[in-house]
C-alpha positions in Angstrom: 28.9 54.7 15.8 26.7 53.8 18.8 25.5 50.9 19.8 21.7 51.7 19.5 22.4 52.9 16.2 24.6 50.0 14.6 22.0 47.5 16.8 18.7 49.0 14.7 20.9 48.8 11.2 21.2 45.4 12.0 18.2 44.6 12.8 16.4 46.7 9.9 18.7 44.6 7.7 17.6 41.4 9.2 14.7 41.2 7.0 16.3 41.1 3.9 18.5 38.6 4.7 15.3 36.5 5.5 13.6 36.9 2.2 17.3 35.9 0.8 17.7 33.3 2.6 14.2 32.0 2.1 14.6 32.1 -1.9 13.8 28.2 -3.6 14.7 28.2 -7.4 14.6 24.9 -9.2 16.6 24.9 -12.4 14.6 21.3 -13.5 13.2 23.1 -16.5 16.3 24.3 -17.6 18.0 21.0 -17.3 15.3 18.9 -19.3 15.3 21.5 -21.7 19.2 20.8 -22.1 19.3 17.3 -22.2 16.3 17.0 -24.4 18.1 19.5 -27.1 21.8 18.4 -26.3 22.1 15.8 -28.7 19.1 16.3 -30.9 20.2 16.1 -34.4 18.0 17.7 -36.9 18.2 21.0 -34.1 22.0 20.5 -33.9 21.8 21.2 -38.1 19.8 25.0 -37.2 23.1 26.4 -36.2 21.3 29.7 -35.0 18.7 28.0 -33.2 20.8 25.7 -31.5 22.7 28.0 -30.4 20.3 30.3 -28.9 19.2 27.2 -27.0 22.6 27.0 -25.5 22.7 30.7 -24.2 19.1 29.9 -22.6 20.6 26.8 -21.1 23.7 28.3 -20.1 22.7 31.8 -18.6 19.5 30.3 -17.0 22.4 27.6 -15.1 24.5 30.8 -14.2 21.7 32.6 -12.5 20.5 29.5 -10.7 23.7 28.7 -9.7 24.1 32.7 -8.4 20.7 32.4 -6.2 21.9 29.1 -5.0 25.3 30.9 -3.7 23.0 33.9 -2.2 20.6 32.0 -0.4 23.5 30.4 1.3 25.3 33.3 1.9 22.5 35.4 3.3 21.8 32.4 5.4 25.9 32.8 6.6 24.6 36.4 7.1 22.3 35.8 9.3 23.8 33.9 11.5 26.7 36.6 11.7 24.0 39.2 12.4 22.5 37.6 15.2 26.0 37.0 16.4 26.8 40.5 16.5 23.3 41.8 17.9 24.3 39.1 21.1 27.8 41.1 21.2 25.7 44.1 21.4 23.2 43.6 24.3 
């Protein structure tokens, strides 16, 4: 592959990398929501309910968890792409 044409895929990837890496999610919702319903009684006796709860809790901690790790590692990226674009000039 040529320079010129490995240098623009870079660079046309940049972007993405910056809306990544610019990504803010707060998971304070989810927590209050956890806490406030963790050791709640009369919704611990609605088995069904309290368990739904707990999926919403749980998956909703996964994904915010996930966007953390992307927004870090597209910052990593980044800083590897602008690495490689100096190796290029």
């Amino acid at each position: 592959m040529e320079k010129q044409q490995l240098k623009t895929l870079i660079l046309d990837a940049q972007p993405e990398l910056e809306i990544l890496s610019k990504l803010n999610i707060s998971t304070e919702a989810l927590s209050k929501l956890y806490h406030a319903t963790n050791k709640d009684e009369e919704l611990q006796n609605d088995v069904v309910l309290a368990g739904f709860i707990k999926e919403v809790t749980k998956r909703g901690g996964f994904a915010g968890k996930n966007v953390a790790g992307a927004v870090t590692a597209s910052k990593n990226a980044l800083t590897y792409a602008n690495e490689a674009l100096a190796r290029l000039k």
